[in-house]
N, C-alpha and C positions, 0 to 999 in steps of 0.2 A: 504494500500500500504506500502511495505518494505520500509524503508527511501531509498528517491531516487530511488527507480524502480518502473518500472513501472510494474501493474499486469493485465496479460490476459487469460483470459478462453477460452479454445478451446475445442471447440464442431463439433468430427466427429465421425465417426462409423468404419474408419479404423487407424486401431495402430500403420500402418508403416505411415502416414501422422502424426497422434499425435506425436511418437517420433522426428520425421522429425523436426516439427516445433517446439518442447520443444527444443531439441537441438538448432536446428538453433538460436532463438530468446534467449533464456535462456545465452548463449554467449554474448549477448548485452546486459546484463541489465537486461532482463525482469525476473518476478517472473512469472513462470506459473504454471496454473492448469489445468489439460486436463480432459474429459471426454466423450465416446466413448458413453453414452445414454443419447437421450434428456430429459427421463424423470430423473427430479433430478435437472435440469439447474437453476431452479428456487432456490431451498436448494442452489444450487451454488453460485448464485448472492448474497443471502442473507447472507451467509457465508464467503466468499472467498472479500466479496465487489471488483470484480474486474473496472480497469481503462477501459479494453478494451476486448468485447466477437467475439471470431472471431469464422464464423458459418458456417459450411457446408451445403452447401445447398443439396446437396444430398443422406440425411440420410433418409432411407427408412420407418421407421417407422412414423419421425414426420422432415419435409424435416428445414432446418436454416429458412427459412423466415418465417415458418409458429411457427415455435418456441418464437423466435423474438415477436410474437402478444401476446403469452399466458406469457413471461416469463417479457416483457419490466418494467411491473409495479413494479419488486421487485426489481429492479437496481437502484441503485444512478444517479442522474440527469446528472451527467458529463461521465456514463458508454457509452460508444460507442460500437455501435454491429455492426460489420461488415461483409459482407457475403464471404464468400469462395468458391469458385469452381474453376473447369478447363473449365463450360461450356461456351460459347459464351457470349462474353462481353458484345454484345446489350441486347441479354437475362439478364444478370446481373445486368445492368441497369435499364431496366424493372421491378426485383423483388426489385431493393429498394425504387423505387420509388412505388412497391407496397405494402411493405410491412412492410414501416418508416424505415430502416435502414439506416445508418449513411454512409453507403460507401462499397465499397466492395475490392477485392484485389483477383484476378485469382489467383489459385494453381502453377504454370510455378513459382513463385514470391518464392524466400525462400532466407535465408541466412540473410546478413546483409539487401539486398533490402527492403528483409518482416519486418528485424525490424526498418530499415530507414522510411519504411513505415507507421509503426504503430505508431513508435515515433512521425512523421509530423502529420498524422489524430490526435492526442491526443494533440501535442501542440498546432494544429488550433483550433481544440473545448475548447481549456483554454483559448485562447487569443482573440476568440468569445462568450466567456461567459460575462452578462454584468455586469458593475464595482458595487461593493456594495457600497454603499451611506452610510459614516459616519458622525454624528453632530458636525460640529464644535462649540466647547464650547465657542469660543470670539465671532464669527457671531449669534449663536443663528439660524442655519439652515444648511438643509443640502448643503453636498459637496462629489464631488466625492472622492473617494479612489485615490490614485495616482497607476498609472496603472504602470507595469514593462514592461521594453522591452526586446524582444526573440527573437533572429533571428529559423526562425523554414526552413526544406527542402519544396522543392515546390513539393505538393501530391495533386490526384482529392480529392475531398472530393464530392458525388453524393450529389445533391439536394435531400430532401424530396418533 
């Protein structure tokens, strides 16, 4: 990650959505990487180590969720994959909860919204990640980290 941005891969198969949302988000902050095939996603992850992969689900060759299963393993622990589409919510829901994704976010959503968005899903999964335990040298055992405080926007975040 660039000092202070945040970095997110996007993954669709159309290039007026890619530009769309390099622009939009890329305005706020974010360092982005787009790529219009899924084969590769993976060289992406590995490379790119992105914060957040935002995934359309409706790429014809290999659709975002089904990407998501082959690609999850080469990501960093705190990578967040989010699904992308225009189709129906409940459906949306449905695929993250089938498919372990971390949340998703309808296509209608761009501009700052998309990157208020991403910003909140990315501060919640930091500030739900759990505290590392360092030795204190005069006790002789461990003790928490002292945890910082964030105020973060209020975003779904879908259940796995």
């Amino acid at each position: 990650m660039a000092e202070g941005k945040l970095k997110a891969l996007v993954v669709d198969d159309d290039p007026l959505v890619l530009e769309l949302v390099e622009r939009s988000i890329s305005r706020y902050g974010f360092e982005v990487v787009t790529t219009r095939a899924a084969l590769g996603v993976a060289n992406l992850l590995r490379t790119e180590q992105p914060d957040i992969v935002l995934l359309d689900v409706n790429i014809p060759a290999l659709s975002g969720d089904r990407i998501l299963g082959v690609v999850r393993q080469f990501a960093g622990p705190d990578t967040l994959f989010i699904l992308y589409s225009s189709m129906d919510e409940s459906r949306l829901r449905e695929l993250v909860r089938a498919s372990g994704a971390d949340g998703y976010i309808p296509k209608g959503v761009t501009g700052p919204e998309l990157a208020l968005k991403l910003s909140g899903l990315h501060h919640k999964r930091m500030a739900n990640r759990p505290t590392p335990v360092r030795a204190d040298p005069l006790l002789q055992r461990d003790v928490p980290a002292p945890q910082s405080q964030s105020t973060t926007a209020q975003v779904s975040l879908a259940s796995r």
